[in-house]
N, C-alpha and C positions, 0 to 999 in steps of 0.2 A: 854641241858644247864641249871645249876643253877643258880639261882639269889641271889645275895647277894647284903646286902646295906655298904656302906659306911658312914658315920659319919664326918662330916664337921660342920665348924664354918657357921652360917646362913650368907646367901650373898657370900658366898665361892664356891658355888656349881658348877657352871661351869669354875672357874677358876681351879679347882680339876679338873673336867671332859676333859677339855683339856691340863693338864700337862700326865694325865694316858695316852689320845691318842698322846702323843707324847712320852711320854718317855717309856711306858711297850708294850712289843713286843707285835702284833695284836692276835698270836696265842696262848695269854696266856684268849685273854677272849672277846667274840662275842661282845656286845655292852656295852659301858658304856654312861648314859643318867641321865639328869636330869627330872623327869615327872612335867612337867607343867599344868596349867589348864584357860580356860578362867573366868571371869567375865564380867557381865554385868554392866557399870557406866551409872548413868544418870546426867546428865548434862543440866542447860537450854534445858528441853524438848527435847532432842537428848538423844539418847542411840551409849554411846561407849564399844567396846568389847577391852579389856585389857587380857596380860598375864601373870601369876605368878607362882610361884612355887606352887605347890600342896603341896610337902611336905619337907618343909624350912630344911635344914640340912645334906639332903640324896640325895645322889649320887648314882645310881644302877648300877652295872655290870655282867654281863653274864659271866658264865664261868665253864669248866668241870674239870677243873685244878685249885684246890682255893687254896691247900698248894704252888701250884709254885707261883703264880699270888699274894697270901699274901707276900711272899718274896721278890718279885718284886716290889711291894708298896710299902715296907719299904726304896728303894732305892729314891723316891719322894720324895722331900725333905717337902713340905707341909703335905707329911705322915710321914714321918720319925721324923719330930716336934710332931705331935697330938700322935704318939706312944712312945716316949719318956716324955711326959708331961703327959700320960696316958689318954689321952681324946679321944683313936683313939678305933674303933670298929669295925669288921668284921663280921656282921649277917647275918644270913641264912633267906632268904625268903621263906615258905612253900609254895610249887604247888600250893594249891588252893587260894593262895595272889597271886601269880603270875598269876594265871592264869585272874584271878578275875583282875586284873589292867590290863593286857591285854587286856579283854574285853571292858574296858570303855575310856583305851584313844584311839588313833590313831598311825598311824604309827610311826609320827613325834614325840611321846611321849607326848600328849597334849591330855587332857581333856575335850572336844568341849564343849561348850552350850551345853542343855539340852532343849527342846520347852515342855513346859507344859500348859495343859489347864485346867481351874477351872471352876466349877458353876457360881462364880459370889460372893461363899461366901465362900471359901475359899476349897473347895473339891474337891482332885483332879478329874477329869474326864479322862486326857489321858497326857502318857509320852514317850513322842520320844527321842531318841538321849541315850548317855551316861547312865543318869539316869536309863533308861527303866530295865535297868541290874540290877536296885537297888533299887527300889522304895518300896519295903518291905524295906526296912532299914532306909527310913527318918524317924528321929528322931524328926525337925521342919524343918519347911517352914517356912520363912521370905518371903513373896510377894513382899513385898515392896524392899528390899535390891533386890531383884533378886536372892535369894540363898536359898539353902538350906543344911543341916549337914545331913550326913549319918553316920550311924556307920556303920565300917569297921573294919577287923582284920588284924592288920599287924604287923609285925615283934613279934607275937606270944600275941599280948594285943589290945583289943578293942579301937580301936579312932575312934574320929568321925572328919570327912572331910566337907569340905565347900565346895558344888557343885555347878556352877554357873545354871540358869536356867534362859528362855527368853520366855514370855507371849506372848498372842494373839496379846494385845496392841503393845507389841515394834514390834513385825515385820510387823503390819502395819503403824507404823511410820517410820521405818526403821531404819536400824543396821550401825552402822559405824567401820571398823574395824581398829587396829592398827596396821602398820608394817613401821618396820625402822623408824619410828619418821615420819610419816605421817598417817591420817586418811583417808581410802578408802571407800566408800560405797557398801554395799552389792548391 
């Protein structure tokens, strides 16, 4: 299966992603997903773990059949708008980007935390999780934000991504997570 991206108005992204699974037959294309990513907030000395889109606009889909499955999108009416107002795109995602985002989210297509440890003065010493795949590619660390940017290649041009990351500190203070509009405790 090839991966190709989609092109959507930002905040759009899963309202796309659930017109395609309802109205384009299943065997025109293995999975269509939006990839999301955690964050780490801090709040009054509590750390909450937030989700967001990793990357605002794009819609991915799987598929070995992209001339049927592009003809098929046209019949979406949310597609059939962006390709008539010329805003619509159909790009090919190279193996090794594919493969490469594979590696760092999960199954659920989410971008976990990332647990990193420092000196004390800002150097990394050890990186679990996500990142571990990538840490030749940080560009900056933000400690404090809880983040850091990678550069990354996708859709055939270097960007750099905001990778969320969670220190010594916050997981002995403990992590609160979000779901459904409640915060659970790790």
């Amino acid at each position: 299966m090839m991966w190709y991206v989609l092109q959507t108005r930002t905040g759009e992204e899963e309202k796309l992603e659930g017109l395609i699974k309802r109205m384009v037959p299943k065997d025109l294309y293995g999975e269509c997903f939006v990839i999301c990513q955690e964050q780490l907030w801090r709040r009054r000395q509590q750390n909450f773990v937030h989700v967001k889109r990793a990357f605002p606009g794009y819609v991915f889909i799987t598929s070995k059949e992209p001339k049927a499955l592009f003809f098929c999108l046209k019949q979406v009416p949310a597609m059939a708008r962006m390709i008539v107002d010329d805003e619509f795109s159909f790009l090919f995602v190279e193996r090794e980007e594919a493969e490469f985002l594979k590696e760092i989210m999960d199954e659920s297509h989410v971008i976990r935390l990332s647990y990193m440890l420092t000196d004390g003065r800002g150097q990394i010493q050890k990186v679990s999780g996500p990142l571990k795949a990538c840490a030749d590619r940080i560009v900056t660390c933000r400690y404090g934000k809880r983040h850091v940017l990678v550069r990354l290649k996708l859709l055939g041009k270097e960007k750099t991504v905001l990778l969320g990351i969670v220190l010594k500190e916050d997981v002995d203070r403990g992590i609160r997570y979000e779901k459904a509009g409640q915060w659970l405790e790790e």
